[in-house]
DRENVO-744653 format. One record per residue (C-alpha): residue in one letter; z, y, x. Coordinates in pm, 1 decimal. Example, Ala and Ser with C-alpha at 12.3 -4.5 7.8 and 13.67 -1.06 7.14 Angstrom:
% DRENVO-744653
<semar><resn>a</resn><w>780.0</w><v>-450.0</v><u>1230.0</u></semar>
<semar><resn>s</resn><w>714.0</w><v>-106.0</v><u>1367.0</u></semar>
***
This chain:
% DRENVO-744653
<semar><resn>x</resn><w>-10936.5</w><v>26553.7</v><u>-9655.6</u></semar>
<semar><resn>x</resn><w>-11287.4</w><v>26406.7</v><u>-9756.4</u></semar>
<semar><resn>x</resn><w>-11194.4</w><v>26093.8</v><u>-9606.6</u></semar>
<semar><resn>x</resn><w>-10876.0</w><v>26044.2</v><u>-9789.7</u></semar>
<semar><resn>x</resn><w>-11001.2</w><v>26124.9</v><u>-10095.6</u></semar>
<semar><resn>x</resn><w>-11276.0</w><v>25867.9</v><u>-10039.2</u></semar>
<semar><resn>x</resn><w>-10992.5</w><v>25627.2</v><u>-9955.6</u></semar>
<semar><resn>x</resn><w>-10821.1</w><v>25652.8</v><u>-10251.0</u></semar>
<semar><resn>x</resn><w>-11124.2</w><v>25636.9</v><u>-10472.6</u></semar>
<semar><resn>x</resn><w>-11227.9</w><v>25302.3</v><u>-10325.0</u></semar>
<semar><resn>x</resn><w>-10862.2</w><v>25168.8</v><u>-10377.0</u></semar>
<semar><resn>x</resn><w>-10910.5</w><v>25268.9</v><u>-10726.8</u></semar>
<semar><resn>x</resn><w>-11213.3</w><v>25065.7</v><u>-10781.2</u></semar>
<semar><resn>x</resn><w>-11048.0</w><v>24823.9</v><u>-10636.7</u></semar>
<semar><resn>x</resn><w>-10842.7</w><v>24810.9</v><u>-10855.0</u></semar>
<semar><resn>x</resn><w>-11026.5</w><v>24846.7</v><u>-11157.0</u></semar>
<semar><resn>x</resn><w>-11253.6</w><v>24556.1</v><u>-11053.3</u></semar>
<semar><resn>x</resn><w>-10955.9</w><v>24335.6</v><u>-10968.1</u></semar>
<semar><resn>x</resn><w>-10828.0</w><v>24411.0</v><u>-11314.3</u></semar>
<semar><resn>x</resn><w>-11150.8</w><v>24323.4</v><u>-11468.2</u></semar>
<semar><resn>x</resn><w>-11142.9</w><v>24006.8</v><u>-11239.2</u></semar>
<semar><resn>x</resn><w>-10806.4</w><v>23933.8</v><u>-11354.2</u></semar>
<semar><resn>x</resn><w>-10876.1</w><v>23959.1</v><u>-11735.2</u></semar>
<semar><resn>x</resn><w>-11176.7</w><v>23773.8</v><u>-11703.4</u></semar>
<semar><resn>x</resn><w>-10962.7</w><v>23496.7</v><u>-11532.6</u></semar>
<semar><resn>x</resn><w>-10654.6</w><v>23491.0</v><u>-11782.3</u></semar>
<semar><resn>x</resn><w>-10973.5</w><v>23517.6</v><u>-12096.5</u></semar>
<semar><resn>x</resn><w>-11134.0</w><v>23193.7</v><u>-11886.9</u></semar>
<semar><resn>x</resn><w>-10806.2</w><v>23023.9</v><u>-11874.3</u></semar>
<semar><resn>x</resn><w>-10753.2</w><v>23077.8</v><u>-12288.2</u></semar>
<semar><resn>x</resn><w>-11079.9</w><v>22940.4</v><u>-12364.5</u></semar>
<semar><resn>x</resn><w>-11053.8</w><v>22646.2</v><u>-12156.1</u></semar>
<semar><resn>x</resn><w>-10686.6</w><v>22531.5</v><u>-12308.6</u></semar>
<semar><resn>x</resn><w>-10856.3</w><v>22601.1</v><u>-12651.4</u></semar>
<semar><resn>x</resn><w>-11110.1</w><v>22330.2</v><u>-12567.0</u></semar>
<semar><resn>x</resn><w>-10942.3</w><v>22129.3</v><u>-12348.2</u></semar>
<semar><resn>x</resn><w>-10730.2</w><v>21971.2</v><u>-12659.8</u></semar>
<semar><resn>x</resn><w>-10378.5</w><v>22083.8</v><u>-12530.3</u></semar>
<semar><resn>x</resn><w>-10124.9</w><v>22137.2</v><u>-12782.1</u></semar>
<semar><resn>x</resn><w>-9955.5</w><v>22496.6</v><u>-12777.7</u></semar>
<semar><resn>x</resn><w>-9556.8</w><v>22504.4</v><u>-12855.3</u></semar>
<semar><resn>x</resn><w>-9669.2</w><v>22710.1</v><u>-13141.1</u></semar>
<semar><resn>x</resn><w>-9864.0</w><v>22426.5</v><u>-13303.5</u></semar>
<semar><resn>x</resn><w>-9608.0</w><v>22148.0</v><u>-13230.4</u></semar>
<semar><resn>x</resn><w>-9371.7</w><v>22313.2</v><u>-13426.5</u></semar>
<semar><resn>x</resn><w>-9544.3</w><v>22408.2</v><u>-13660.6</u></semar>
<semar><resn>x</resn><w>-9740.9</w><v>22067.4</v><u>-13725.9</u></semar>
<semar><resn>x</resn><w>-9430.1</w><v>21898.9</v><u>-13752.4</u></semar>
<semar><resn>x</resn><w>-9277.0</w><v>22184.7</v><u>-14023.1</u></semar>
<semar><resn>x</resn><w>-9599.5</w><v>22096.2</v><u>-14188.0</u></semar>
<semar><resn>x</resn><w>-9536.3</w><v>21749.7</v><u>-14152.9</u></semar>
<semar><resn>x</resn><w>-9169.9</w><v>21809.7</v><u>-14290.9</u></semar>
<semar><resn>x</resn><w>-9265.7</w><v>22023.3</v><u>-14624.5</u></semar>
<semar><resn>x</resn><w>-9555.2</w><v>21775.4</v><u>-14711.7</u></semar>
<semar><resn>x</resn><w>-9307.4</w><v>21521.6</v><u>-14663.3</u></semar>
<semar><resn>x</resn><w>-9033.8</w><v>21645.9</v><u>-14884.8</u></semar>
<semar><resn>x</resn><w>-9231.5</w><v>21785.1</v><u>-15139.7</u></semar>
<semar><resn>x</resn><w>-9436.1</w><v>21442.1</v><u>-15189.7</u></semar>
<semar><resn>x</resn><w>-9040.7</w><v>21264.4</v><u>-15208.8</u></semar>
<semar><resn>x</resn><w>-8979.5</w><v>21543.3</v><u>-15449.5</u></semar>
<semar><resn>x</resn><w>-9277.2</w><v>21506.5</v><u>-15660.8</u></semar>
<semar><resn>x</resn><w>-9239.0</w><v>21150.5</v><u>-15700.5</u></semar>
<semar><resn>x</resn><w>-8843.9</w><v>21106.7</v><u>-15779.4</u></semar>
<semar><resn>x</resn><w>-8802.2</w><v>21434.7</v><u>-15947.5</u></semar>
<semar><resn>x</resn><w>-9001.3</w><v>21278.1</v><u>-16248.8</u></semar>
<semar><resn>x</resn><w>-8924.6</w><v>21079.3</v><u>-16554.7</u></semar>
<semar><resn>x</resn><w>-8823.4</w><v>20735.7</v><u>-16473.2</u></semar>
<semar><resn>x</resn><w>-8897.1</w><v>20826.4</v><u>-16072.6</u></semar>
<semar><resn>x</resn><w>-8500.5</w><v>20692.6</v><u>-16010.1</u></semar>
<semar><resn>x</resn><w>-8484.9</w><v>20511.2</v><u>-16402.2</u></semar>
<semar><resn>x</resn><w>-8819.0</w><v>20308.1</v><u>-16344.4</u></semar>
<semar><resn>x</resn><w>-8806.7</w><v>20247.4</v><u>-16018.4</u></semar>
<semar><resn>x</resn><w>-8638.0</w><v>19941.5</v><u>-15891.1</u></semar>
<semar><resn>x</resn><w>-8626.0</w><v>20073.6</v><u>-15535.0</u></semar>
<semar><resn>x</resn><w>-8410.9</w><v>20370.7</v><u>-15607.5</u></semar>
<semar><resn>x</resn><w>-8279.6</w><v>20290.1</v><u>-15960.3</u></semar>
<semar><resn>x</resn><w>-7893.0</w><v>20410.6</v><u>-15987.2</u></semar>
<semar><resn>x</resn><w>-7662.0</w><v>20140.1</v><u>-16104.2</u></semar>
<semar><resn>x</resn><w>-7304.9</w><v>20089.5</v><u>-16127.2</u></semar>
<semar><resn>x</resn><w>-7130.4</w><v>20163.4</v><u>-15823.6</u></semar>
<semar><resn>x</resn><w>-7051.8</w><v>19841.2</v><u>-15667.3</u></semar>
<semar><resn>x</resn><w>-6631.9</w><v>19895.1</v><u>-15641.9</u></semar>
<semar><resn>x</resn><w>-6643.9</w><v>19904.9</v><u>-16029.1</u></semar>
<semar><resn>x</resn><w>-6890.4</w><v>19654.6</v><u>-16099.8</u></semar>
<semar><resn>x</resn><w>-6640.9</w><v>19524.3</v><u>-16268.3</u></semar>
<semar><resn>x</resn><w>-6639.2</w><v>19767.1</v><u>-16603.4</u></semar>
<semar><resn>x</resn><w>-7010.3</w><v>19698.5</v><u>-16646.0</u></semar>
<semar><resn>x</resn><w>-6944.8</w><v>19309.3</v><u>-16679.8</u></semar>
<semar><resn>x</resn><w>-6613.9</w><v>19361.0</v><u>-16847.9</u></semar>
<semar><resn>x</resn><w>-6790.5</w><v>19593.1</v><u>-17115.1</u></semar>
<semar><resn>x</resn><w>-7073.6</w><v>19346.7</v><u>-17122.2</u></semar>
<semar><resn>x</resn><w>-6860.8</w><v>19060.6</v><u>-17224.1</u></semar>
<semar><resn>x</resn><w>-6724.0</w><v>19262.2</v><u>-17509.9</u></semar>
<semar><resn>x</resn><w>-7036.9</w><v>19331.9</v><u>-17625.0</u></semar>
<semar><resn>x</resn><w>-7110.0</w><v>19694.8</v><u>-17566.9</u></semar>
<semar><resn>x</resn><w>-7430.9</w><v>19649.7</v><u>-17389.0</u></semar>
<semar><resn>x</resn><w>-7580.3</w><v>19982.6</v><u>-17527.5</u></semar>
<semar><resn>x</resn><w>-7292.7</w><v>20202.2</v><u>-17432.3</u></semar>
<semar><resn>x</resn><w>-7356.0</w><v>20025.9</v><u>-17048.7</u></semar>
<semar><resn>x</resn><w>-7705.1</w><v>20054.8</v><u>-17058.9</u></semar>
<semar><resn>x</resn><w>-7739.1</w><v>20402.2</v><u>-17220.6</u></semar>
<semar><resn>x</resn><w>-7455.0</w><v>20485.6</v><u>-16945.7</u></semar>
<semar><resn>x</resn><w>-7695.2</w><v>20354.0</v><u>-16676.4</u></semar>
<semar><resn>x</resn><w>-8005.6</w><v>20545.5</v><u>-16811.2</u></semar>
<semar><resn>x</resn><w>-7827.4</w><v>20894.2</v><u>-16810.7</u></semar>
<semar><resn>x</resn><w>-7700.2</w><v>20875.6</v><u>-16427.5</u></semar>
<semar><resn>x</resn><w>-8054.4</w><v>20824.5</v><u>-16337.8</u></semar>
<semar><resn>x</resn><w>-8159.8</w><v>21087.1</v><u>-16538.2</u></semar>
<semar><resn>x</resn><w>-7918.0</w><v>21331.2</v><u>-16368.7</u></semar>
<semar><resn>x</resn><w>-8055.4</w><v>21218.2</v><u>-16021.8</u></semar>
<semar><resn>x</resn><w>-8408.7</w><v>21298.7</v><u>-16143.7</u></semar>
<semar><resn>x</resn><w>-8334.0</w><v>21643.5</v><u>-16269.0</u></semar>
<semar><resn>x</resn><w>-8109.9</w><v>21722.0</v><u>-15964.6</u></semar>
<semar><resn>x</resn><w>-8342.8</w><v>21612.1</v><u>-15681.1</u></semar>
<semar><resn>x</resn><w>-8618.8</w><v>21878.7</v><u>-15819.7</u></semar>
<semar><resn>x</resn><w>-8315.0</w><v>22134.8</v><u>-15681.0</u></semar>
<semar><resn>x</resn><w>-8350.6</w><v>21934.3</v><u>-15325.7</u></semar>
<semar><resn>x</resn><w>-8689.7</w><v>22136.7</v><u>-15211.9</u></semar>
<semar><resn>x</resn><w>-8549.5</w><v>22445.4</v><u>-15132.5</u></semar>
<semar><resn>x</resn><w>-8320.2</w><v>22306.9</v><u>-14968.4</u></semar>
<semar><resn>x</resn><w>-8497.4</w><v>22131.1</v><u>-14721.6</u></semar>
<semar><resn>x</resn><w>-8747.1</w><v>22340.2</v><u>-14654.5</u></semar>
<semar><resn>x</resn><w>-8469.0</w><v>22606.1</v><u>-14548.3</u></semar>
<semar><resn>x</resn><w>-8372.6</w><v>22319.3</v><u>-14297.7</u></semar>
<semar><resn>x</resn><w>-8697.6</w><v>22254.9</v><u>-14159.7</u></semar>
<semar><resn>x</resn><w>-8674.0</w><v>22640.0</v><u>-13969.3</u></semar>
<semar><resn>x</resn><w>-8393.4</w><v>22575.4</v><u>-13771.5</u></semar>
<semar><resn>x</resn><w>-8597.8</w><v>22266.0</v><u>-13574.2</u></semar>
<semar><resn>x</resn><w>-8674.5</w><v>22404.7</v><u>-13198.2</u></semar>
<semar><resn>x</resn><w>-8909.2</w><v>22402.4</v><u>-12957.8</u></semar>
<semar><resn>x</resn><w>-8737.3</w><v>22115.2</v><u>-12781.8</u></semar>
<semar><resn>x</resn><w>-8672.5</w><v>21913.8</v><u>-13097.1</u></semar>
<semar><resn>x</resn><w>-9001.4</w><v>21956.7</v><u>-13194.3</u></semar>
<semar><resn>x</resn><w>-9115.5</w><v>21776.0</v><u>-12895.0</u></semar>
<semar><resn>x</resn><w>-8911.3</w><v>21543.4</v><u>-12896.5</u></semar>
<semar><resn>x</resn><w>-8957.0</w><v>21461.4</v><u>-13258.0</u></semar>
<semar><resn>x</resn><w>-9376.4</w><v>21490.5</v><u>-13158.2</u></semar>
<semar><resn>x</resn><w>-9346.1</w><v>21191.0</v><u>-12890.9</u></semar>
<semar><resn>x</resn><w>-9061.2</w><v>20951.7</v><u>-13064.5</u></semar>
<semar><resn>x</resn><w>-9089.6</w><v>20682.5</v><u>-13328.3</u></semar>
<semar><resn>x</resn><w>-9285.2</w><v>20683.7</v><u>-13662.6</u></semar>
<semar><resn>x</resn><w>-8945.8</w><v>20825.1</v><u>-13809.7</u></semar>
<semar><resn>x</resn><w>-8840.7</w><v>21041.7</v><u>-13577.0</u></semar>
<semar><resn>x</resn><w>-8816.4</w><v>21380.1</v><u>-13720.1</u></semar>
<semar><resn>x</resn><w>-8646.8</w><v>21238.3</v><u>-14073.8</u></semar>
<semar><resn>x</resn><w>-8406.7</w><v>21064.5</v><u>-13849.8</u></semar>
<semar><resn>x</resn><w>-8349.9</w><v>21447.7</v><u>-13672.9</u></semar>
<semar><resn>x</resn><w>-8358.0</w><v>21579.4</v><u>-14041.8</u></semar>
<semar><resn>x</resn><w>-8129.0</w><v>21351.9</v><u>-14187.6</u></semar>
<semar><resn>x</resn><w>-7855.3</w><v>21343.9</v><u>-13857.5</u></semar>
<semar><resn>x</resn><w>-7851.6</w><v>21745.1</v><u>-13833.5</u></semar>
<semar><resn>x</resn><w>-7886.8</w><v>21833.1</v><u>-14217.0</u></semar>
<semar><resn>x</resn><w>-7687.7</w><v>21577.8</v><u>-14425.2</u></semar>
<semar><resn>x</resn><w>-7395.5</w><v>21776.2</v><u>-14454.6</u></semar>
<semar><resn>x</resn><w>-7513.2</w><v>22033.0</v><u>-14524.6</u></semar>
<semar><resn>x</resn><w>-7741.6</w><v>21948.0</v><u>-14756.6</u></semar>
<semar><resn>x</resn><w>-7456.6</w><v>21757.6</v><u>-14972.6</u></semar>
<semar><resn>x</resn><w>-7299.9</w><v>22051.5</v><u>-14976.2</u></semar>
<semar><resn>x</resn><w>-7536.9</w><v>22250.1</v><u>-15114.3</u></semar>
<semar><resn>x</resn><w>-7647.1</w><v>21957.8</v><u>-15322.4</u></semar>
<semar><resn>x</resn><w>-7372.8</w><v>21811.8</v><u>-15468.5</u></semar>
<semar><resn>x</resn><w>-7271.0</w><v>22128.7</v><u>-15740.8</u></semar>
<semar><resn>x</resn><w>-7675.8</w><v>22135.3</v><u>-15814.6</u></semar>
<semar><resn>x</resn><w>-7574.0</w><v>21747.6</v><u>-15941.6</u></semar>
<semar><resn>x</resn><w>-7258.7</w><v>21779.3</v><u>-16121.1</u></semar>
<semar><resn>x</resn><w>-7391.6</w><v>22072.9</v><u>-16326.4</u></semar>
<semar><resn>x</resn><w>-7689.3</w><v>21880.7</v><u>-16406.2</u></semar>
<semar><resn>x</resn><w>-7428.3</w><v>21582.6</v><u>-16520.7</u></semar>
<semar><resn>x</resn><w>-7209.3</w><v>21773.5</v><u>-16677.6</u></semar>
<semar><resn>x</resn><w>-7408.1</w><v>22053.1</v><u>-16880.8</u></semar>
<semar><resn>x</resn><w>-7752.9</w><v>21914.1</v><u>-16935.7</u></semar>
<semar><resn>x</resn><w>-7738.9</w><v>21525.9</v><u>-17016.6</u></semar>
<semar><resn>x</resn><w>-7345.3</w><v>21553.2</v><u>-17036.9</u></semar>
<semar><resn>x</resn><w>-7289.4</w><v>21176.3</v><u>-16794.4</u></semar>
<semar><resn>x</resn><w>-6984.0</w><v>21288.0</v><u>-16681.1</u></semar>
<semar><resn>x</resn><w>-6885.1</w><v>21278.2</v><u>-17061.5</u></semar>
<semar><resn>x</resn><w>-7027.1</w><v>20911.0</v><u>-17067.7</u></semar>
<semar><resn>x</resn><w>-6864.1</w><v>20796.1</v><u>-16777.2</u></semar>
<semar><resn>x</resn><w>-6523.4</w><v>20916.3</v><u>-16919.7</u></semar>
<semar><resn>x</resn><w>-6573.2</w><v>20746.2</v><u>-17185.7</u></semar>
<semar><resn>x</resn><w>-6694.5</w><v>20445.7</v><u>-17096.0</u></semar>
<semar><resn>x</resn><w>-6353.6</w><v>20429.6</v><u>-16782.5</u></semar>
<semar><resn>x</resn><w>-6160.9</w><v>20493.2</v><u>-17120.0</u></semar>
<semar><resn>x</resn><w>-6299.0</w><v>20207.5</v><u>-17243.0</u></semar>
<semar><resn>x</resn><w>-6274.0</w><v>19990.7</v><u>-16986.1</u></semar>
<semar><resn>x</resn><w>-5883.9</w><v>20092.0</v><u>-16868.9</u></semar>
<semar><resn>x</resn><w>-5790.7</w><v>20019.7</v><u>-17268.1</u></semar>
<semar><resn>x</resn><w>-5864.0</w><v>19636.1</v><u>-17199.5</u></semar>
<semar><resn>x</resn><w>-5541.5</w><v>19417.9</v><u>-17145.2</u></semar>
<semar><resn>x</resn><w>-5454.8</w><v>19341.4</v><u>-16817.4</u></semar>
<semar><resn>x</resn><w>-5711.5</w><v>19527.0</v><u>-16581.0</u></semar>
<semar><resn>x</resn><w>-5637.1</w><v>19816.8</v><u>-16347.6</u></semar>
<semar><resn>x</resn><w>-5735.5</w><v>20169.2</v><u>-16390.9</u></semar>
<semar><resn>x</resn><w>-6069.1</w><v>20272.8</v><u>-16201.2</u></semar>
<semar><resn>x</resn><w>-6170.6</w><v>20654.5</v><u>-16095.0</u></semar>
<semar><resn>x</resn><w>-6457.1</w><v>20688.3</v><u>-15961.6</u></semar>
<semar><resn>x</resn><w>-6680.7</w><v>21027.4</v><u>-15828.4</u></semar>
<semar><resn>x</resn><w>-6954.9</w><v>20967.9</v><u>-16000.8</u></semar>
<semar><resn>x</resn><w>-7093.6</w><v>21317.2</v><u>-15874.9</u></semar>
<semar><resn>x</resn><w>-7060.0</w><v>21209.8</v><u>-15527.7</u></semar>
<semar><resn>x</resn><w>-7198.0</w><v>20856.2</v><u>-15572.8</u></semar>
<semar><resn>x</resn><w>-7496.3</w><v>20996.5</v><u>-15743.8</u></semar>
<semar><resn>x</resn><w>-7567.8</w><v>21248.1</v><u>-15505.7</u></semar>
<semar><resn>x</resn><w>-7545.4</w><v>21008.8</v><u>-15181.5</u></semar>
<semar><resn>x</resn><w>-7783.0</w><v>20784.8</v><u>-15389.5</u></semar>
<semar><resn>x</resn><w>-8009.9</w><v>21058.0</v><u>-15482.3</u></semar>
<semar><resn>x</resn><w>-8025.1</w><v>21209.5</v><u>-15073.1</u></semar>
<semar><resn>x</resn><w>-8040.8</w><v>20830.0</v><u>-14980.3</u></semar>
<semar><resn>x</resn><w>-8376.8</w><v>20805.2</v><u>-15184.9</u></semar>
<semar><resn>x</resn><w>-8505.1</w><v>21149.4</v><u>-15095.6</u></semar>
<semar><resn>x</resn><w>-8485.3</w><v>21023.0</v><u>-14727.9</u></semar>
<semar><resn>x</resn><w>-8651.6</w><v>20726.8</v><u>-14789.1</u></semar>
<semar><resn>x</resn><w>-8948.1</w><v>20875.6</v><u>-14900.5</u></semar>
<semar><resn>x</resn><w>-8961.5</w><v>21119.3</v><u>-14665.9</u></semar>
<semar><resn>x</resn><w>-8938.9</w><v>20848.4</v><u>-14377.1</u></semar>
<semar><resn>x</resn><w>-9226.0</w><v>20678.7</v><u>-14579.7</u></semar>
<semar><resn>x</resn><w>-9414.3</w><v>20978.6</v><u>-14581.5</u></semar>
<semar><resn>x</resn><w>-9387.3</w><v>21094.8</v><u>-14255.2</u></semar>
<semar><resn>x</resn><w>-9488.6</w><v>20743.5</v><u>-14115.1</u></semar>
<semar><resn>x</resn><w>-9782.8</w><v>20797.9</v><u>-14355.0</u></semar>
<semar><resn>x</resn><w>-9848.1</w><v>21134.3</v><u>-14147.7</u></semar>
<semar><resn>x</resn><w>-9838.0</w><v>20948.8</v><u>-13839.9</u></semar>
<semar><resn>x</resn><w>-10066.1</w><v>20659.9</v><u>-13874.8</u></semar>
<semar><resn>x</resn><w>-10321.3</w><v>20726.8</v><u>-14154.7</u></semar>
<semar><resn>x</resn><w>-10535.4</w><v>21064.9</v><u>-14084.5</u></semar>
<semar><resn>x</resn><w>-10655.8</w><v>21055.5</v><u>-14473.2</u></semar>
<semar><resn>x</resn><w>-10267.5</w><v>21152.3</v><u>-14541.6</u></semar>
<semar><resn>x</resn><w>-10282.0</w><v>21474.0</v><u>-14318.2</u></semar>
<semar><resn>x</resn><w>-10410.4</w><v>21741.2</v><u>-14580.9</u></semar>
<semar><resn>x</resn><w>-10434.3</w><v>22047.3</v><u>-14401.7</u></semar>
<semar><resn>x</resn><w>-10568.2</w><v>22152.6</v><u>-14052.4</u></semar>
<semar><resn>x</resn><w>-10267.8</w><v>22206.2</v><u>-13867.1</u></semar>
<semar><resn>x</resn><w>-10133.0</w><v>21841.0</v><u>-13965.2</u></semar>
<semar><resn>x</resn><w>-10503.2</w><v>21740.8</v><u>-13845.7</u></semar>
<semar><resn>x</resn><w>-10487.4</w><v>21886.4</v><u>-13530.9</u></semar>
<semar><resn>x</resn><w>-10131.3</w><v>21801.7</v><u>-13404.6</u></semar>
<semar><resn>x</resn><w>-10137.9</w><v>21447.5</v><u>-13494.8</u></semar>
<semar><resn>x</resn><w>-10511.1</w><v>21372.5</v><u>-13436.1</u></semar>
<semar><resn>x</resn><w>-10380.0</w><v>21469.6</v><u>-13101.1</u></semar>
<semar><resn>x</resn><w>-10171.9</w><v>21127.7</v><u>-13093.4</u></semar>
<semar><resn>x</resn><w>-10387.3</w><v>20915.7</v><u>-13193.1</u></semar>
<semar><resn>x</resn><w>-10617.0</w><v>21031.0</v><u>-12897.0</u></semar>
<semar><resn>x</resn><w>-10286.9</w><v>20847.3</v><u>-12633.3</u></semar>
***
């Protein structure tokens, strides 16, 4: 009976040591990925969310400002080029003001409606996986706005769209102006009526430009390490620049 009980005690040290061993191991292991410079899924993904909110909310902050569609040649809204025609049409009779006051307000709505955009895309950004996240890690210097942009556009017009024709309709009232200026221009002799969504056009032009920036930025992300303002953005891509 001494004997077994003897038995079973050694097994249980054993044990105990093996456990110790084991935890020691697994604590070793940990220590030695922390300093060996391997990413963890964890941080992928959440570098490249980083990446994505930084992104958007610098495209936000810089077209969701006076004149950042109105003074800016890159993204300034102009007549929609199937009815090109009313601006020159309206020029020639000499109502330049109600053309370029016209112009003005549309880019006006797109800067008031893109400050709506941020919520929007950062509730996009958490659906990105593990997989995309990789994938998005190793491609080109656009690769996650390109993944933004192919799974998110429709939905984001969606959303964005109403946030735009409110905006037109009740706070700068271009809808009002555009009626009036179509009026206008389907009064003159001889030409044929035009209808145009202006609420769609806008809004394309305004997610067209949001993009844009956000491609800019994230490129930004990617090669210049003074443009990666937190650690996390630090530690993901300083890890590229290292291959």
């Amino acid at each position: 009976m001494k004997n077994i009980r003897l038995y079973v005690f050694v097994l249980l040290l054993t044990a105990l040591a093996s456990c110790d061993v084991l935890q020691y191991g697994l604590s070793q292991a940990a220590k030695q990925t922390a300093q060996s410079g391997v990413l963890t899924d964890t941080q992928i993904i959440s570098g490249l969310k980083e990446a994505l909110k930084v992104g958007t909310g610098n495209a936000v902050n810089t077209l969701g400002i006076k004149d950042g569609f109105f003074g800016n040649n890159r993204f300034k809204i102009l007549f929609p080029p199937e009815v090109k025609k009313i601006e020159n049409t309206l020029r020639q009779l000499g109502m330049n003001k109600l053309v370029d006051d016209f112009i003005e307000k549309m880019n006006r709505g797109a800067e008031e409606a893109v400050k709506e955009a941020t919520p929007i895309f950062v509730g996009a950004i958490t659906s990105m996986t593990i997989m995309d996240a990789r994938n998005i890690l190793f491609g080109d210097k656009q690769a996650a706005t390109q993944y933004f942009r192919t799974k998110t556009t429709t939905q984001l017009f969606s959303a964005f769209q109403p946030k735009v024709k409110n905006v037109l309709d009740n706070k700068i009232k271009v809808t009002q102006a555009w009626a009036e200026m179509t009026k206008a221009y389907n009064k003159v002799p001889g030409v044929s009526p035009v209808t145009t969504d202006l609420p769609k056009y806008i809004t394309d032009k305004s997610i067209a430009a949001l993009f844009t920036r956000i491609g800019e930025e994230e490129q930004k992300i990617r090669e210049n390490p003074q443009a990666r303002v937190n650690d996390i953005l630090k530690r993901v891509f300083g890890e590229l620049d290292k291959k």
